[in-house]
C-alpha positions in Angstrom: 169.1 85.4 113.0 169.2 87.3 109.9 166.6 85.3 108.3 164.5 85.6 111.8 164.9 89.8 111.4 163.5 89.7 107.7 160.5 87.2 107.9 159.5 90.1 110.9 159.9 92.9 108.7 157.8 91.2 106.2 155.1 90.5 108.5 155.0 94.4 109.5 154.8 95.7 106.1 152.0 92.9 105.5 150.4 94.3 108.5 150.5 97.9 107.5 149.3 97.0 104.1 146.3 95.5 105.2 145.5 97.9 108.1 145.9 101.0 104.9 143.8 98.9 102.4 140.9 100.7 100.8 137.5 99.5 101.9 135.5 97.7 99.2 135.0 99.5 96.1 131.1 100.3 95.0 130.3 98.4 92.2 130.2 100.3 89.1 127.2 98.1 87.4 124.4 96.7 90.0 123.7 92.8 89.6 123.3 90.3 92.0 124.7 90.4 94.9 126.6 93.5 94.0 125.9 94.7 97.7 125.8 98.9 96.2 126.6 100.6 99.6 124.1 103.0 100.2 125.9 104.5 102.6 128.8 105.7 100.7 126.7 107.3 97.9 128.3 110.8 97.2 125.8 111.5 94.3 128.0 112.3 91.8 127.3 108.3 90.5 127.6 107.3 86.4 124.0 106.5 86.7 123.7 105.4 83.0 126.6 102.7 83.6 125.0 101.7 86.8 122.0 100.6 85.8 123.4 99.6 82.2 122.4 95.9 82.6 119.3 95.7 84.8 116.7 98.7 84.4 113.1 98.5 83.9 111.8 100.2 81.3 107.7 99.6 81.1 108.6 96.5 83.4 110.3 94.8 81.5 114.1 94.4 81.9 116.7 96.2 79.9 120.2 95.4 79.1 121.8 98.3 76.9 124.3 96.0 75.7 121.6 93.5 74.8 118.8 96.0 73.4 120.3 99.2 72.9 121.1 102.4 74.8 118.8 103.8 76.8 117.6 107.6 75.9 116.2 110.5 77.2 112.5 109.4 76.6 112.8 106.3 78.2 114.0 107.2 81.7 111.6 110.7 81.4 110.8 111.1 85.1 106.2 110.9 85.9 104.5 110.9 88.4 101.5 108.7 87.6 98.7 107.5 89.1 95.0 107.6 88.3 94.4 111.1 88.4 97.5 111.8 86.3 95.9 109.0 83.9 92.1 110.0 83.8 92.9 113.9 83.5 96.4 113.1 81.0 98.1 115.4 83.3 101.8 116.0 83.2 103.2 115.8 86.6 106.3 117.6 86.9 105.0 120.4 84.8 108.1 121.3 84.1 110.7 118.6 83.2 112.9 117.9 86.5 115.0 114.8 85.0 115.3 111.0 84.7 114.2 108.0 87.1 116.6 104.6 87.0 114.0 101.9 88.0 116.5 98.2 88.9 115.1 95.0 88.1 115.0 92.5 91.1 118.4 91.4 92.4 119.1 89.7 95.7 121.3 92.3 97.3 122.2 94.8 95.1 122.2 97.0 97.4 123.1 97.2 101.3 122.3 99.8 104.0 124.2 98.8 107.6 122.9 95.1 107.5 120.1 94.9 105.7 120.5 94.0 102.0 118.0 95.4 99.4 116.5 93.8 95.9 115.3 97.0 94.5 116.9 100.0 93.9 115.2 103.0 92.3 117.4 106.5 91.5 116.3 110.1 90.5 118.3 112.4 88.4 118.3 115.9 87.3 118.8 116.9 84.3 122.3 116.1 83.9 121.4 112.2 84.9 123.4 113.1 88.3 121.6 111.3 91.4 119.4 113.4 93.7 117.5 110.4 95.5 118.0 106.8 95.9 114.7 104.4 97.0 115.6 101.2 97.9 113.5 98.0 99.0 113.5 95.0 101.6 112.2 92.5 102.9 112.7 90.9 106.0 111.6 87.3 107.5 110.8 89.0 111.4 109.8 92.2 113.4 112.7 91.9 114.8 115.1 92.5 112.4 113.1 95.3 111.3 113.6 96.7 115.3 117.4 95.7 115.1 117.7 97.8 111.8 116.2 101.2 113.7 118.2 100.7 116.7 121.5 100.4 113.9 120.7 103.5 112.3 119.4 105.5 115.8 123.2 104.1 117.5 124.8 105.8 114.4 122.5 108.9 113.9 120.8 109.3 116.8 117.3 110.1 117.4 115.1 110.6 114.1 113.9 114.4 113.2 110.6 112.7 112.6 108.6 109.8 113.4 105.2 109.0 112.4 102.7 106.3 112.2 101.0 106.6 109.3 98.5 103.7 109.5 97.3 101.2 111.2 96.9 98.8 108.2 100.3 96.8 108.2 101.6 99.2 110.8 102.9 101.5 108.5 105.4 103.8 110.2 108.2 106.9 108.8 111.5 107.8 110.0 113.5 110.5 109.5 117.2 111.6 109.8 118.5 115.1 108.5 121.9 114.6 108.4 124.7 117.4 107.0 124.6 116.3 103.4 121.7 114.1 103.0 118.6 113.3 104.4 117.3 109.6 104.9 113.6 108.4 105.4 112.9 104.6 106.7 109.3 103.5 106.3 108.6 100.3 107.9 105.3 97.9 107.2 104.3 94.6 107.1 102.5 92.3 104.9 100.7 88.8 104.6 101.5 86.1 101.9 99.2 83.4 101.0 100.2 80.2 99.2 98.7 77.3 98.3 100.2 74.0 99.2 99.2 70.5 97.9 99.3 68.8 101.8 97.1 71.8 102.6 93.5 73.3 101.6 93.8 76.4 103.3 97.5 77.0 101.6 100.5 78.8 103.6 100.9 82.2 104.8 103.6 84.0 105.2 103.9 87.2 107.1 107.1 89.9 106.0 108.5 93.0 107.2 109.4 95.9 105.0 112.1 98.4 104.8 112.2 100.8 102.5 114.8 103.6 102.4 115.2 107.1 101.1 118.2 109.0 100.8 117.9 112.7 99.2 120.7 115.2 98.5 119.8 118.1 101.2 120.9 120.8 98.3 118.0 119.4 96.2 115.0 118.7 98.5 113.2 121.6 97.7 113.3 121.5 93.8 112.3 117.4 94.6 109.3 118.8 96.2 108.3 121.3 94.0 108.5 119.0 91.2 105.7 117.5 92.8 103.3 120.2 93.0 100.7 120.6 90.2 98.1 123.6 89.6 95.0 122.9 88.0 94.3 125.0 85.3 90.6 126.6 86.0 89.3 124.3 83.4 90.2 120.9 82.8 89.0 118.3 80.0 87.1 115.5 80.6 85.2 112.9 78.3 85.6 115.9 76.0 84.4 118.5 77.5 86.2 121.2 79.9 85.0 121.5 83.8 86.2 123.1 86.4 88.6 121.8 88.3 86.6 122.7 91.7 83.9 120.3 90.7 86.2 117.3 91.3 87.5 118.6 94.4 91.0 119.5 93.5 93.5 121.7 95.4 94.3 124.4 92.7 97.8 123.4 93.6 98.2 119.8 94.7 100.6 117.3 96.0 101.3 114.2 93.6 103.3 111.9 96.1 105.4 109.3 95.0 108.7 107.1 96.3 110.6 109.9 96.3 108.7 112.6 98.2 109.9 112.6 101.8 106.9 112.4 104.0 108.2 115.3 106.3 106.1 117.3 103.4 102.8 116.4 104.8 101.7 119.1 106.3 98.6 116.9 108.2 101.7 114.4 109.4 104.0 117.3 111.0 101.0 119.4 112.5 100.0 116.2 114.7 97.2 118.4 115.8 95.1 114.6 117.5 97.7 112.2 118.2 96.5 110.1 115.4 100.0 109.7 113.8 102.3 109.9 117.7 105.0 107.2 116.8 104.1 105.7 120.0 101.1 103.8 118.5 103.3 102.2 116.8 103.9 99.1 119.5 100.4 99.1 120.3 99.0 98.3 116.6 101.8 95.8 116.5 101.1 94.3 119.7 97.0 94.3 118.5 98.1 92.4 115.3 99.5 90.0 116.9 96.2 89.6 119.2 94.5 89.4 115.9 96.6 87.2 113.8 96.7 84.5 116.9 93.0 84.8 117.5 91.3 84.9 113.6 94.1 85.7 110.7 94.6 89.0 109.2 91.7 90.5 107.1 93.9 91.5 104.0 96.5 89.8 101.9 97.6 92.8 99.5 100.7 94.4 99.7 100.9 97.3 101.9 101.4 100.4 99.2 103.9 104.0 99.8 101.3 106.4 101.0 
């Protein structure tokens, strides 16, 4: 009887053990299958021994045990594209901090249910996060849908929705929640491959998620740190012009991952109806029209607007 009273004991105290356990601990370094729960960020992260063993640094992988710390100059935070390129602009003006760029791991990171192979992280100046891009693929529309529907049942209705363009049905949500704010872009894409049974190769069409999470305290300086004013004259093939004859804003936008899209003014006006969510179904239900009558027209990978 005695025995009977103790083994009972012993299965309470189990009990109440495992009903106070901690959840699972984020993962202090991100590697495969690491599952980094983006949903317990608090940005306060140790960003340098995060990414200590997969960054990219001029794509190419880093390992700071392998090849050396990383400094200051080589997670500098541009914003680059061909203008910034042509015109050797410097875009932030003024320096704003440090980008973490992962290399490609099957799920280091997880949102809900959807696991992500790229994970992407602005700092200030102190290397603390401000923003975290992350990147997914998905095999169906559907579990692109189901993800929505997970994130509306938690959050509720987005803030924002638009449909941005018809080419991959490129749509934008967003949540502004007390502490953060969180953007979810969906597209699609086409894959062609060739195949030795087959002439015409294999396609393979995917869904994307991509998801960003900003600290509310620091949208605005994210935003400004996108802004750029021309000077009145700018060089060119080595001689100065001004900056009206190529059509610049004197202050422009340079968007990048990390720029919610809530910023475009064009997007929130929604002055025609040309970016009302609700299009969204009917371009999807057109490609489908499309892809079952003639195949899709492009095969690139749908770009971040």
């Amino acid at each position: 009887m005695m025995t009977h009273f103790f083994n009972c004991i012993t299965i309470v105290l189990m009990l109440q053990s495992c009903s106070q356990a901690p959840g699972r601990e984020q993962p202090s370094v991100l590697e495969k299958n690491s599952r980094f729960d983006l949903e317990k960020i608090n940005f306060q992260e140790n960003l340098p021994k995060l990414y200590s063993e997969n960054i990219l640094i001029d794509e190419i992988r880093h390992d700071s045990v392998r090849d050396g710390k990383l400094t200051d100059e080589m997670l500098r935070y541009r914003i680059s594209n061909i203008i910034t390129d042509v015109f050797k602009l410097q875009v932030p003006e003024k320096e704003f901090g440090f980008v973490f760029r992962g290399s490609t791991l099957d799920s280091v990171a997880l949102f809900q249910n959807i696991y992500f192979t790229h994970l992407s992280t602005l700092a200030d100046t102190n290397k603390k996060p401000v923003a975290f891009y992350a990147e997914a693929e998905v095999k169906t529309e559907k579990e692109q849908r189901d993800f929505l529907t997970t994130i509306k049942s938690k959050y509720g209705e987005p803030k924002h929705a638009f449909f941005i363009s018809h080419e991959y049905n490129i749509c934008s949500y967003e949540w502004v929640l007390a502490d953060r704010t969180l953007e979810v872009q969906t597209s699609y894409g086409v894959r062609f491959s060739t195949s030795y049974s087959s002439a015409d190769g294999l396609k393979e069409t995917y869904y994307r998620i991509d998801l960003l999470i900003i600290d509310n305290l620091q949208k605005e300086n994210i935003y400004k740190a996108h802004l750029f004013e021309f000077p009145d004259k700018i060089l060119y093939n080595g001689k100065y012009h001004s900056y009206k004859n190529f059509q610049f804003e004197k202050l422009s936008v340079f968007r990048d991952e990390f720029l919610l899209k809530s910023t475009n003014e064009d997007l929130v006006k929604e002055e025609h109806g040309l970016y009302d969510i609700r299009r969204a179904e009917n371009e999807q239900s057109g490609k489908r029209s499309e892809e079952d009558k003639d195949g899709p027209s492009d095969m690139s990978k749908p770009e971040n607007e």
